[in-house]
C-alpha positions as semicolon CSV with decimal commas, in nm:
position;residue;x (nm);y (nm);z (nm)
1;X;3,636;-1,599;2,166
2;X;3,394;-1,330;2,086
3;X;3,179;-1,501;2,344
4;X;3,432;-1,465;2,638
5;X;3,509;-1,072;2,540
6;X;3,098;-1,024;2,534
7;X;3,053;-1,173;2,896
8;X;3,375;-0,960;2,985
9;X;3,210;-0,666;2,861
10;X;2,869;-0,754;3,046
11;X;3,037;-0,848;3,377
12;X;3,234;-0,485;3,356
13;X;2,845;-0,280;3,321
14;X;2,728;-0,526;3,599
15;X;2,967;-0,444;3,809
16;X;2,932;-0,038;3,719
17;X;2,559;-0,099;3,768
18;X;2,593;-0,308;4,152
19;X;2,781;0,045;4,235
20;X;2,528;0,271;4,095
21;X;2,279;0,116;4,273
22;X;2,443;0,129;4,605
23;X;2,510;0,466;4,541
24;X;2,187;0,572;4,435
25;X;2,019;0,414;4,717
26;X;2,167;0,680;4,986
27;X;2,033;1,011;4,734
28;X;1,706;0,820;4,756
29;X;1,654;0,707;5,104
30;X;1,739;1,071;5,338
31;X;1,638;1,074;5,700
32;X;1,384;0,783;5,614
33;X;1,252;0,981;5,374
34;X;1,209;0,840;5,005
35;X;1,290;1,139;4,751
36;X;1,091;0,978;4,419
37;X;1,242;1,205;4,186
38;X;1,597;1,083;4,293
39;X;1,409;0,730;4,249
40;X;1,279;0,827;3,878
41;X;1,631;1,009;3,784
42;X;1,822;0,653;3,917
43;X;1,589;0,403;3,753
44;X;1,556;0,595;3,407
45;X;1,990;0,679;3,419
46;X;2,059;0,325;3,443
47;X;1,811;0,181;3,217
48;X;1,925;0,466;2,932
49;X;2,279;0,329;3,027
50;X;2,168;-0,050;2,877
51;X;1,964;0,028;2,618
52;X;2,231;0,254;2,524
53;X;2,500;-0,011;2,530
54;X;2,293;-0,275;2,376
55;X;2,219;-0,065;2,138
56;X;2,579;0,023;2,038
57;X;2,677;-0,354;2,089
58;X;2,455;-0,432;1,781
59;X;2,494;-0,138;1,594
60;X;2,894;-0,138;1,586
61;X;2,919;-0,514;1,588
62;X;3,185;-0,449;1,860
63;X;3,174;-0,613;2,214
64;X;3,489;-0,335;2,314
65;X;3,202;-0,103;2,474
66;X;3,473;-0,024;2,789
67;X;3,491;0,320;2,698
68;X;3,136;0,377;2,655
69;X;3,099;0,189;3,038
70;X;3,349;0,399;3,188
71;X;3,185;0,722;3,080
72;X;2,850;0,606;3,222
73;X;3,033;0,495;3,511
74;X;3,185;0,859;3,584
75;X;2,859;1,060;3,433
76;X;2,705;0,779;3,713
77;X;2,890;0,952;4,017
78;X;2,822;1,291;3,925
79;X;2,435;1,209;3,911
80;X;2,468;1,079;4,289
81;X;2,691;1,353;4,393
82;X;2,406;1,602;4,257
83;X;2,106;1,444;4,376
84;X;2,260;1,421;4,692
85;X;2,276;1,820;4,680
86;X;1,933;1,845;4,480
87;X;1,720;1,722;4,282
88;X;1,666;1,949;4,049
89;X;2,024;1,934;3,974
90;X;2,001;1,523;3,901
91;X;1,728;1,594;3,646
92;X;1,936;1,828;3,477
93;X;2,234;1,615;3,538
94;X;2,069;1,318;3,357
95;X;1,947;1,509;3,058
96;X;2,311;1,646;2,995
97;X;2,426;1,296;3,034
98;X;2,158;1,191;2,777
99;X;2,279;1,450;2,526
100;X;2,623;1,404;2,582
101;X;2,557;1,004;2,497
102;X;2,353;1,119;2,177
103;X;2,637;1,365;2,098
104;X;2,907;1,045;2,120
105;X;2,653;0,887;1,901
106;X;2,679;1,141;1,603
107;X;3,022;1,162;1,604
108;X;3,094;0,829;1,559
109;X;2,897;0,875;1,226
110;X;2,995;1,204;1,150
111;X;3,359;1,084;1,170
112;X;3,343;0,815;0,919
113;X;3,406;1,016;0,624
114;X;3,712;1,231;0,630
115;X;3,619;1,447;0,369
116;X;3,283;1,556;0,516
117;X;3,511;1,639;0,861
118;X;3,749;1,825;0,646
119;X;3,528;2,035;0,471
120;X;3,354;2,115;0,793
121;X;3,689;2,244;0,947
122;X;3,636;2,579;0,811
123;X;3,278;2,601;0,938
124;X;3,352;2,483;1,268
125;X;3,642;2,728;1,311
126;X;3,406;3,042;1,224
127;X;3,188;2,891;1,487
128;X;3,383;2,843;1,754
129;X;3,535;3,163;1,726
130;X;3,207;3,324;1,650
131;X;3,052;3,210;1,997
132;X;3,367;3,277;2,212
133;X;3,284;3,624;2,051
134;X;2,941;3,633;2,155
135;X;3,068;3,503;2,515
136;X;3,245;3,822;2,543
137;X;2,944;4,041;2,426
138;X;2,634;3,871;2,634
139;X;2,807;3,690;2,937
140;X;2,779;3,896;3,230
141;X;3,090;3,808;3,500
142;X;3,033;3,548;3,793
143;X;3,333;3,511;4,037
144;X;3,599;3,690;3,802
145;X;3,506;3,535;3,452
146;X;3,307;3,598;3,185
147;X;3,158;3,204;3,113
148;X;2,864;3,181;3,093
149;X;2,587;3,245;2,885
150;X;2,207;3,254;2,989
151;X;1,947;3,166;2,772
152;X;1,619;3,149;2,943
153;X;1,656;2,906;3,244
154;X;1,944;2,731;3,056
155;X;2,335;2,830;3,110
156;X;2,601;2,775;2,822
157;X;2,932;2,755;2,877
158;X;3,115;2,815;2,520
159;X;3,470;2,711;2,610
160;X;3,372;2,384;2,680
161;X;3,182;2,338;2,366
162;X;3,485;2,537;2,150
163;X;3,723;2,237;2,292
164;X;3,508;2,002;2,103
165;X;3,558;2,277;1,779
166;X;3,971;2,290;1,902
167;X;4,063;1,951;1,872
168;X;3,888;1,841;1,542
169;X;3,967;2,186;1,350
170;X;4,376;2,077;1,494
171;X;4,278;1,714;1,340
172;X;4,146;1,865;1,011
173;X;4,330;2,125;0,956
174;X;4,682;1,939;1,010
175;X;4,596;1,590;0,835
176;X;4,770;1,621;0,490
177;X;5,125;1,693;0,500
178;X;5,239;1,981;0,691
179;X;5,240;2,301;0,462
180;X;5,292;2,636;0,604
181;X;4,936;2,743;0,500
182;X;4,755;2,500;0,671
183;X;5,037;2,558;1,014
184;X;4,942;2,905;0,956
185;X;4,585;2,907;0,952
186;X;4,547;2,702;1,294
187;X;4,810;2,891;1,479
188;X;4,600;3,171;1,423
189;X;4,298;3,030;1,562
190;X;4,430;2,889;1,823
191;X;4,602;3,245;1,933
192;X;4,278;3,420;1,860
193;X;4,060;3,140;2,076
194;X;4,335;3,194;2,366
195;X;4,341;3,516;2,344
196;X;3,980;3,536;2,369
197;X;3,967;3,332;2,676
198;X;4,242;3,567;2,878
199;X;3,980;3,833;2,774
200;X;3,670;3,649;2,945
201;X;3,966;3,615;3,266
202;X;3,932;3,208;3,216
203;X;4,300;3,122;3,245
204;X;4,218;2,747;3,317
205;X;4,074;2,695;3,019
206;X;4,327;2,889;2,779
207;X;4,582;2,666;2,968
208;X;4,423;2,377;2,866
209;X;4,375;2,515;2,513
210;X;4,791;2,597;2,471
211;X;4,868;2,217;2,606
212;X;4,623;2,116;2,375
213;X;4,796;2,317;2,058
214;X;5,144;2,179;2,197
215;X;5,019;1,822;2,157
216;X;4,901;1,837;1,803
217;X;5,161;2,069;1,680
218;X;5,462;1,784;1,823
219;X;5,214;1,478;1,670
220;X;5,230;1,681;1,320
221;X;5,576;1,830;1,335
222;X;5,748;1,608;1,565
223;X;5,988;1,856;1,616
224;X;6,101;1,969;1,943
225;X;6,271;2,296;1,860
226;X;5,946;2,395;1,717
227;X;5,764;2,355;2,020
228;X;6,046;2,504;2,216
229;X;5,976;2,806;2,064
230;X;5,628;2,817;2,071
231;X;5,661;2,746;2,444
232;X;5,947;2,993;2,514
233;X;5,646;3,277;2,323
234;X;5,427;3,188;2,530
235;X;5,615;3,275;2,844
236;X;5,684;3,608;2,764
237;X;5,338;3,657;2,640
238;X;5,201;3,575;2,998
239;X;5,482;3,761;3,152
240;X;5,347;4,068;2,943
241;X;5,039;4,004;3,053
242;X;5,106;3,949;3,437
243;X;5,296;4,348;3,388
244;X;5,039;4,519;3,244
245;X;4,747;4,341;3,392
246;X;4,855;4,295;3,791
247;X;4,512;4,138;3,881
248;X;4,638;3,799;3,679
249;X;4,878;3,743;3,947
250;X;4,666;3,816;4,245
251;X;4,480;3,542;4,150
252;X;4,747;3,290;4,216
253;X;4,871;3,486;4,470
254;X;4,738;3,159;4,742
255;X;4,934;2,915;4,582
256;X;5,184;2,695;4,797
257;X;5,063;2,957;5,109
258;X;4,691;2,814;5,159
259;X;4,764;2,700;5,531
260;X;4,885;3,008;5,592
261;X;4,583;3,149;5,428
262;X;4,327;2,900;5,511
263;X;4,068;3,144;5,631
264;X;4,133;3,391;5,366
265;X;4,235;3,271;4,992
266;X;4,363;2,986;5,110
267;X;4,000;2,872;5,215
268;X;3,852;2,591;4,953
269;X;4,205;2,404;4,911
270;X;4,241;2,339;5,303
271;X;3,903;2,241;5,352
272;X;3,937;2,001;5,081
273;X;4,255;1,835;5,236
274;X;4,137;1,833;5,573
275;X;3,785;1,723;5,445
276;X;3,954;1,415;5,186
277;X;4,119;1,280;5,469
278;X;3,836;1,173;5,672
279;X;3,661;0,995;5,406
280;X;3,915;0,719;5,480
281;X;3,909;0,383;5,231
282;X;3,531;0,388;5,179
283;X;3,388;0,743;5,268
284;X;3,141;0,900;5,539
285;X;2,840;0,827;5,304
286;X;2,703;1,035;5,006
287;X;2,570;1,380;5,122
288;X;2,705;1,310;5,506
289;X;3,037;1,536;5,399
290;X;3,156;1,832;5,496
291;X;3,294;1,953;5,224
292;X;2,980;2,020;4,996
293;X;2,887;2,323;5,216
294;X;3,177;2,523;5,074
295;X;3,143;2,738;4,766
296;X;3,203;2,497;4,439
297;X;3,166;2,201;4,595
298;X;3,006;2,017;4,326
299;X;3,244;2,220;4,020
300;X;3,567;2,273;4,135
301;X;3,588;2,107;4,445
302;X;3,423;1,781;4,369
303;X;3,759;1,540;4,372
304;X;3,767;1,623;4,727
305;X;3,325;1,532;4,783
306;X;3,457;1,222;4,559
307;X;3,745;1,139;4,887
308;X;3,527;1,218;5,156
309;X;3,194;1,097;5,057
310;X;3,276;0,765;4,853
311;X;3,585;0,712;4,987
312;X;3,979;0,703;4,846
313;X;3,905;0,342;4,698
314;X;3,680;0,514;4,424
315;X;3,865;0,817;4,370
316;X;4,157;0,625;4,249
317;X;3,961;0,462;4,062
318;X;3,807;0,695;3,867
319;X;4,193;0,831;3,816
320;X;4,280;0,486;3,695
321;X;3,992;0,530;3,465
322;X;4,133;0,835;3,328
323;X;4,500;0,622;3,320
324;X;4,305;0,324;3,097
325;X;4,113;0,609;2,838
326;X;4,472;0,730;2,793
327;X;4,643;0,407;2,706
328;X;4,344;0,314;2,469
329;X;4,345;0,682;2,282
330;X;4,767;0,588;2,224
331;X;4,695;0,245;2,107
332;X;4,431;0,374;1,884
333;X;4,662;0,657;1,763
334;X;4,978;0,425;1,674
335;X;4,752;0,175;1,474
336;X;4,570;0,493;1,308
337;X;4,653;0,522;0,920
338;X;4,563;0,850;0,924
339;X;4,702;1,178;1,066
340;X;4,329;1,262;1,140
341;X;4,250;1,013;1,365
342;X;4,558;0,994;1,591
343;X;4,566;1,355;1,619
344;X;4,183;1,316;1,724
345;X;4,243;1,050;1,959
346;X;4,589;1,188;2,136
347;X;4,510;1,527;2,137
348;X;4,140;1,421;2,330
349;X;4,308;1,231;2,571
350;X;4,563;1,526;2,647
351;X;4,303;1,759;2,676
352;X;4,116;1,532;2,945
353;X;4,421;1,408;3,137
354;X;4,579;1,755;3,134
355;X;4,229;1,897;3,298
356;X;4,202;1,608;3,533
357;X;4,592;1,686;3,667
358;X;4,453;2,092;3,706
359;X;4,194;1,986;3,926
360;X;4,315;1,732;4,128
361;X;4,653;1,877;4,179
362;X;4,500;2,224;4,197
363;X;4,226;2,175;4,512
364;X;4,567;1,982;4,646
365;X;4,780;2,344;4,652
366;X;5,007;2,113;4,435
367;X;4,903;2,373;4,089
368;X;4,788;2,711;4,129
369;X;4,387;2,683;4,150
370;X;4,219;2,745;3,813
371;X;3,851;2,696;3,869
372;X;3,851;2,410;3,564
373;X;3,602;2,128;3,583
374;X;3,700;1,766;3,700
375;X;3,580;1,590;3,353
376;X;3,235;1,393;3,377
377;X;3,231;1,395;3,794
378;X;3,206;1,806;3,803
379;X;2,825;1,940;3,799
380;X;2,710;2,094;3,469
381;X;2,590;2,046;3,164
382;X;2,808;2,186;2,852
383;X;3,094;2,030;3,020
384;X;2,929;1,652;2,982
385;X;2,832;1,720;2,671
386;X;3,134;1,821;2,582
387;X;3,356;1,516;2,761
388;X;3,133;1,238;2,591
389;X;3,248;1,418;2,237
390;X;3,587;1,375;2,299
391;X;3,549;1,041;2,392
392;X;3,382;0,963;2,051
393;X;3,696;1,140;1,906
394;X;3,918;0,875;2,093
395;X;3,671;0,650;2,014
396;X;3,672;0,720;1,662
397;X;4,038;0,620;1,624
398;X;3,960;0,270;1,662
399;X;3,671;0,261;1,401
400;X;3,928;0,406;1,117
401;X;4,022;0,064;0,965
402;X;3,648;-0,138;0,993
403;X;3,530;0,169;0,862
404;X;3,794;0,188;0,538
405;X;3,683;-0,149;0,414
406;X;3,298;-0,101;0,444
């Protein structure tokens, strides 16, 4: 048996690895040219990808490495999709993927004892809080936000890394049995980290953070008035803050009018649906699209580079990738012991399905367009990092019971 699950497990990364190479071989070969750095970045990705897996394979004992293979899978078409733009941006690419993998890595240790994550909750909290502070101080504002932060030739974006603090101060913080102290304390950080985030003008993000706070308040309290509540405050929060601060609304002013709009506002979203639509089952080619010379192409825009460059075929399945991690973090979360755990696992694969739907449905005109990041596919760095953590926090779930009896 543990035979058959092994050579299921090594026909999935062959498989993952027959694509990579096809798709590797059009950012390498370019008007019969051969780009060697593209050539170095491919070769060294893929084998990182198997040492990395055999390495986990006898390190965990575990032949169940199809999360791991789906994130190198996605981190995989990101790589070709920046290559294809530059390579400069594949190096960087690769080295985020690299960290991101060695991040996953400590966090599946880190995680093993509870009471080393929960007396790192405080910590962590003072942290996160602490650099969405310094956000606001240092970062200087690009296309109506304040996210970034440079340092040297390197950018940081701190909401994505504070996601990574969100989530695990939720899972810490609410583990024991609900008190009102503990409620308290991470409704207040999770007010202050939104309301930090309308500050720096990135209203994807502090979406994503209030869905996420939803989720693990309902997995704690279970109670729907509760969250009915909490919902019905935020609406009148945001309608206070559409009032008094106009601009918010001007920003969705495009939504469900792009064609009408479509050389104004309305600009990326039809390009992308025009653009999608000629990829066709398989797609015009990597780096033969249209699409990738409009602004964000390779950030915001990149599920429509993903339909028009590798074709519909792959971008559903990367979205049934994104169906199979959310199945797996619930089945890890129901046979979870431990508050800590499922909340880690659920409230991770929230976070990433509720960003996917913003995307996708956002370039579509079928969500107002927030600007988030289509997890692992979207270029740039913090944000791989911080998608490989939360998949060690799904990940994580599963280890909870080997771990108990070591």
């Amino acid at each position: 048996m543990r035979k058959a699950k092994s050579f299921k497990w090594l026909l999935l990364l062959l498989l993952v690895t027959t694509f990579q190479v096809i798709s590797f071989a059009q950012i390498i070969l370019k008007d019969d040219e051969i780009l060697m750095k593209n050539f170095y970045v491919a070769a060294g990705y893929i084998l990182f990808e198997w040492v990395f897996l055999i390495v986990m394979r006898k390190v965990t004992g575990t032949a169940h490495l199809e999360l791991e293979t789906i994130a190198f899978f996605l981190s995989g078409i990101s790589i070709a999709i920046s290559g294809s733009i530059s390579e400069s941006y594949a190096v960087k690419q690769v080295f985020a993927v690299a960290a991101g993998a060695c991040v996953y890595a400590f966090f599946l240790w880190f995680l093993r004892d509870t009471k080393r994550a929960m007396f790192m909750r405080t910590p962590v909290a003072a942290a996160a809080v602490g650099l969405l502070g310094l956000n606001l101080v240092l970062a200087k504002t690009v296309n109506g936000a304040l996210n970034w932060i440079n340092v040297g030739p390197i950018s940081i974006q701190p909401s994505e890394l504070v996601k990574i603090a969100f989530i695990f101060v939720g899972a810490a913080t609410l583990d024991k049995l609900q008190t009102m102290h503990s409620i308290t304390k991470y409704v207040i950080f999770s007010i202050v980290c939104v309301g930090m985030l309308f500050l720096m003008r990135d209203f994807g993000t502090a979406l994503i953070f209030f869905v996420t706070f939803i989720i693990i308040a309902f997995m704690r309290s279970g109670d729907l008035r509760t969250i009915a509540m909490v919902c019905t405050g935020a609406l009148l929060g945001a309608m206070l803050i559409i009032y008094f601060k106009p601009y918010v609304a001007k920003r969705f002013a495009a939504y469900r009018h792009v064609w009408e709009l479509m050389n104004d506002k309305g600009y990326q979203q039809t390009r992308v649906m025009i653009y999608s639509a000629s990829g066709g089952l398989f797609g015009l080619g990597i780096g033969k699209g249209k699409l990738r010379e409009v602004f964000a192409a390779s950030t915001d825009l990149v599920f429509g580079i993903l339909c028009e460059e590798f074709g519909l075929i792959t971008a559903f399945a990367v979205i049934l990738c994104f169906a199979f991690v959310a199945f797996y973090a619930v089945k890890n979360a129901k046979r979870s012991k431990s508050a800590f755990y499922a909340i880690l696992s659920a409230a991770s694969a929230g976070m990433l399905l509720f960003q996917l739907s913003l995307n996708v449905f956002g370039v579509m005109d079928l969500l107002p367009l927030t600007g988030v990041t289509l997890p692992f596919i979207s270029r740039g760095g913090t944000s791989m990092i911080c998608v490989w953590a939360l998949f060690s926090f799904i990940k994580s779930a599963g280890y909870e019971g080997r771990w108990a009896n070591e």
